[in-house]
LUMDOPA-668370 format. One record per residue (C-alpha): residue number from 0; z, y negated, x. Coordinates in steps of 0.02 Angstrom, whole numbers, plus 50000, padded with zeros to 5 digits. Last residue first. Example, Ala and Ser with C-alpha at 12.3 -4.5 7.8 and 13.67 -1.06 7.14 Angstrom:
% LUMDOPA-668370
 kepa     Z     Y     X
    1 50357 50053 50684
    0 50390 50225 50615
//
This chain:
% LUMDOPA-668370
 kepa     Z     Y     X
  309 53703 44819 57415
  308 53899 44834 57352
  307 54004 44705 57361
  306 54161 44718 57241
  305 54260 44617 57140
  304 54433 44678 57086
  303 54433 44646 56895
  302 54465 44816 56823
  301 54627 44830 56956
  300 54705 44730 56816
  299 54804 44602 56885
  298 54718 44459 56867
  297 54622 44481 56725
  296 54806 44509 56648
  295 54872 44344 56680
  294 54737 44258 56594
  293 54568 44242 56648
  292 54408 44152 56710
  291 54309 44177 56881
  290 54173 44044 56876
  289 54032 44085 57030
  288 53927 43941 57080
  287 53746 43943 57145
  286 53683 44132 57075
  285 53492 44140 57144
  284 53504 44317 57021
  283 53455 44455 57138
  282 53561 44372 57291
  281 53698 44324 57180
  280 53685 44527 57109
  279 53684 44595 57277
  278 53835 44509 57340
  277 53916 44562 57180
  276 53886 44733 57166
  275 53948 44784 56980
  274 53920 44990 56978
  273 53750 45088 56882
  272 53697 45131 56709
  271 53710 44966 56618
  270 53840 44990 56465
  269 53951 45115 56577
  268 53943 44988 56745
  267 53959 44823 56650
  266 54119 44864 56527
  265 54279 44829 56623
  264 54176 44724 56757
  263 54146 44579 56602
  262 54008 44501 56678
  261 53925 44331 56609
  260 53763 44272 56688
  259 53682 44081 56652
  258 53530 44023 56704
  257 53502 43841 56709
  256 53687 43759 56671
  255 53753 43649 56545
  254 53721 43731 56394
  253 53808 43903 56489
  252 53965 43813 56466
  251 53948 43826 56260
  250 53861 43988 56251
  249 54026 44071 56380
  248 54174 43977 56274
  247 54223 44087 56139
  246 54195 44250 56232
  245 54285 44174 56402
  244 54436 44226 56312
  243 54374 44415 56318
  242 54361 44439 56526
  241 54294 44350 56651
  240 54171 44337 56801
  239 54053 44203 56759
  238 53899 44184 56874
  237 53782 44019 56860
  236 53616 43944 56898
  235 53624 43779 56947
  234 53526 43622 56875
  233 53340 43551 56894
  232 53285 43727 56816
  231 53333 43683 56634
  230 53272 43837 56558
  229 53446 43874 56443
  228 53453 44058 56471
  227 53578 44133 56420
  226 53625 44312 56490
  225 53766 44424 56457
  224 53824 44584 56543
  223 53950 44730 56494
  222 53961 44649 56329
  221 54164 44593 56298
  220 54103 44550 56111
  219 54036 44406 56007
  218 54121 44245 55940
  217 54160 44295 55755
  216 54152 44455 55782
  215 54272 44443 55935
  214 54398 44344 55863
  213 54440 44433 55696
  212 54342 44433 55516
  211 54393 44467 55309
  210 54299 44365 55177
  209 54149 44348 55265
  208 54034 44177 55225
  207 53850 44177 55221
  206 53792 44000 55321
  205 53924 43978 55420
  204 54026 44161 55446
  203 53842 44214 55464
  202 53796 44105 55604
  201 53972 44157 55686
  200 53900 44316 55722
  199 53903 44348 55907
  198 53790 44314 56044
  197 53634 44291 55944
  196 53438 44315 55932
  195 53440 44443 56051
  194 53327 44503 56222
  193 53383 44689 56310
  192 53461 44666 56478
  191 53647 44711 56445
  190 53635 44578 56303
  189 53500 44442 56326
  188 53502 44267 56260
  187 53353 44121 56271
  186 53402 43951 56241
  185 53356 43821 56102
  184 53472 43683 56132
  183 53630 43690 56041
  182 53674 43612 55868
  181 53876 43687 55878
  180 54002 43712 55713
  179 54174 43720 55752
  178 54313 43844 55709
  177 54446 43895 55561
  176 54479 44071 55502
  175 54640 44068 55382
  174 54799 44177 55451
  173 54869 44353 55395
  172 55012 44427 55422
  171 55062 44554 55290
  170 54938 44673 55290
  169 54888 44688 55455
  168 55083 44712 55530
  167 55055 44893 55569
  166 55140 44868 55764
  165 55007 44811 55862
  164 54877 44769 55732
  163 55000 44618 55713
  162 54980 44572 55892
  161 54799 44620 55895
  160 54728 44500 55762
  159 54742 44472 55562
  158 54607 44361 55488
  157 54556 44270 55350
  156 54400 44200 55301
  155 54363 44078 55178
  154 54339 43941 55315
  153 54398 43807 55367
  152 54280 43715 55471
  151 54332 43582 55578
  150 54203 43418 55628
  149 54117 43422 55786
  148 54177 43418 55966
  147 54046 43306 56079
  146 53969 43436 56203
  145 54055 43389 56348
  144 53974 43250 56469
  143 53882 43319 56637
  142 53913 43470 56765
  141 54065 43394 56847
  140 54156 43570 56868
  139 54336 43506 56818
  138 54238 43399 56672
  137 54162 43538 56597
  136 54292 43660 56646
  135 54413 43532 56532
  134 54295 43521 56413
  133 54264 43724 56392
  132 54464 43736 56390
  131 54500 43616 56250
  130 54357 43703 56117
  129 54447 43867 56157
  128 54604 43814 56109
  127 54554 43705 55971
  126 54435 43852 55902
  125 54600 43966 55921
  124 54669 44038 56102
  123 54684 44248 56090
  122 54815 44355 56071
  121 54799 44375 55880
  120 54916 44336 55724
  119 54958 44154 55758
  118 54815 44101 55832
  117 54849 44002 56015
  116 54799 43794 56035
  115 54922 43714 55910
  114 55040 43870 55923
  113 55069 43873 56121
  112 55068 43686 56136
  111 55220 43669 55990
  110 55291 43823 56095
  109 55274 43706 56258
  108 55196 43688 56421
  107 55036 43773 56404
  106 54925 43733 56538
  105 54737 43764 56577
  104 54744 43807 56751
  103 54635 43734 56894
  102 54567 43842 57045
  101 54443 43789 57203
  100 54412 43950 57279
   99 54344 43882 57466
   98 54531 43853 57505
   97 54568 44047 57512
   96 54699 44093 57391
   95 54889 44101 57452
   94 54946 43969 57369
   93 54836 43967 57227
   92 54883 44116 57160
   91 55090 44086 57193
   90 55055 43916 57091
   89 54949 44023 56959
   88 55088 44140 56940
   87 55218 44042 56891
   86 55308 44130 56756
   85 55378 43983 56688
   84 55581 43970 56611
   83 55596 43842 56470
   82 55746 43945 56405
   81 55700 44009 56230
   80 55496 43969 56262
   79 55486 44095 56415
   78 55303 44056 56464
   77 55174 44139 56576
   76 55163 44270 56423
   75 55154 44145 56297
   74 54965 44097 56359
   73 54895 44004 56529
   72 54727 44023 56578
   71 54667 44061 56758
   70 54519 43969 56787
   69 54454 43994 56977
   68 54306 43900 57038
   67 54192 43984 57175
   66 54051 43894 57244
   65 53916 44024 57366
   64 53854 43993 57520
   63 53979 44063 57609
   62 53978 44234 57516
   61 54071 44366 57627
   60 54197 44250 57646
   59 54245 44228 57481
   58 54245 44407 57437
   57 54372 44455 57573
   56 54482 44292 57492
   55 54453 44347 57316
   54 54509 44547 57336
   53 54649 44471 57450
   52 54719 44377 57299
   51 54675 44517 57172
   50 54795 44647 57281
   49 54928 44515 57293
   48 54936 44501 57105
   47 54941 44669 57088
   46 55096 44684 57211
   45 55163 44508 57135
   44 55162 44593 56922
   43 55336 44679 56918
   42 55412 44556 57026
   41 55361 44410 56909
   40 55406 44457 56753
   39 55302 44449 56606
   38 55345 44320 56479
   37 55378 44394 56293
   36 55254 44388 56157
   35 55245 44284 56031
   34 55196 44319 55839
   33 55165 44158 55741
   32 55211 44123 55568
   31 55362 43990 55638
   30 55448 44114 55746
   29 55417 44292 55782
   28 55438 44387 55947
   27 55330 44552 56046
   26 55399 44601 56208
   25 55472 44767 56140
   24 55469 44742 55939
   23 55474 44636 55794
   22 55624 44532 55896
   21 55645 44355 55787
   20 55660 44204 55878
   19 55736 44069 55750
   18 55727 43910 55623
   17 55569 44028 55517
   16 55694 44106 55405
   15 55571 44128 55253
   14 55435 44213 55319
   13 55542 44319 55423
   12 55639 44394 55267
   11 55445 44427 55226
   10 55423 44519 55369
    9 55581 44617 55373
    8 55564 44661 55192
    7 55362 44736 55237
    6 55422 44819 55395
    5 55535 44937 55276
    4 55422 44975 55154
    3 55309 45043 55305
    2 55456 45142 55392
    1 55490 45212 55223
    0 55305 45253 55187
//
């Protein structure tokens, strides 16, 4: 109780001095109502790093055929916003990846970047966030126009993410739900196999209203493997390889594609019964282009390594 009455003052002496970089805990900041966590350092991360770079390259050539785009995503932890200083490791990525893996990054050059695109309570980009990464694959890919963004919703939904879970700070920092509304084409959707009505449950946040949410029940969860099915069989059937960002994002690419598969390898071989084998899966599937889409930690969690496999 002492410990909790005590996190309480801090907070709310945070809530009023906003002007600085307040330390909640290891790696974790405040400033402005948002909760920031520190940049990783470089050394500590290049051995993984290395590992996922030659995990690409062997899995490029083993799939001519195939298209492989690399998103890596940008956040606070590629970021030092005190002293300007960048992680940088997308440049060392795409140095040393094989040329076939054409990569972008979606950038975040600035704290006013970080908290227009980036919730303040969770780890994950907001509706703008989201909405600016699916047109800027959209374009990067050159698979037709963007869905045209539609008009904010503000809910009456409020929500406290993982940062403040992280250290009891639920009940104090809390943030208003806001996203965008989408008319998509009819399309079919499959969760580990089995046939849905939805990916997520932002139809009732719409139509019903929830007075407490988060990120993934809102947009849907890191399902072993996802399926939309859009029947448009003049266009390219396509493989993302990602992790939870992609969540927010997946329904809205997938529009512009035929089939559509989404893997998340932390969750696919305990939720279907049997490993991730890639090269069998793209020759299973008729998979054209493969989308591998993550922040720093999807690539250099060992979770993520692709493998072959018959």
């Amino acid at each position: 109780m002492k410990k909790t009455l005590e996190l309480l003052a801090k907070l709310t002496y945070f809530q009023i001095d906003n002007s600085q970089f307040h330390k909640i805990s290891a790696g974790l900041l405040f400033k402005d109502n948002y909760l920031i966590y520190g940049p990783r350092d470089f050394n500590d991360i290049k051995e993984n790093l290395d590992q996922k770079i030659r995990n690409f390259n062997k899995t490029v050539k083993r799939l001519p055929e195939i298209k492989f785009n690399l998103y890596y995503i940008e956040k606070d932890t590629d970021m030092n916003f005190e002293t300007g200083q960048r992680l940088q490791a997308y440049e060392y990525m795409n140095s040393q990846l094989d040329q076939r893996i054409v990569s972008t990054k979606y950038a975040i050059n600035s704290l006013d970047e970080f908290q227009r695109f980036f919730y303040q309570t969770d780890h994950h980009w907001n509706h703008k966030g989201s909405y600016k990464a699916y047109e800027e694959i959209v374009r990067w890919l050159d698979v037709g126009d963007p869905i045209p963004k539609p008009e904010e919703i503000c809910m009456n939904t409020t929500i406290s993410g993982s940062k403040a879970a992280s250290f009891g700070g639920n009940l104090v920092l809390k943030e208003q739900l806001c996203a965008y509304q989408f008319d998509l084409k009819p399309h079919d959707i499959f969760i580990n196999g089995l046939a849905t009505d939805r990916y997520g449950n932002y139809k009732d946040y719409f139509e019903q209203g929830k007075e407490t949410g988060s990120y993934g029940e809102f947009y849907g969860g890191d399902d072993g493997l996802l399926e939309f099915d859009f029947h448009q069989e003049n266009k390219e059937n396509l493989l993302i390889i990602g992790e939870s960002y992609d969540n927010a994002i997946n329904e809205l690419l997938a529009s512009h594609f035929n089939h559509t598969y989404n893997v998340d390898l932390r969750n696919y071989e305990r939720e279907n019964g049997k490993p991730f084998h890639l090269d069998a899966f793209v020759k299973e599937h008729s998979i054209h282009r493969i989308l591998l889409i993550g922040n720093i930690d999807y690539y250099v969690m060992e979770e993520f390594n692709l493998k072959g496999g018959n």
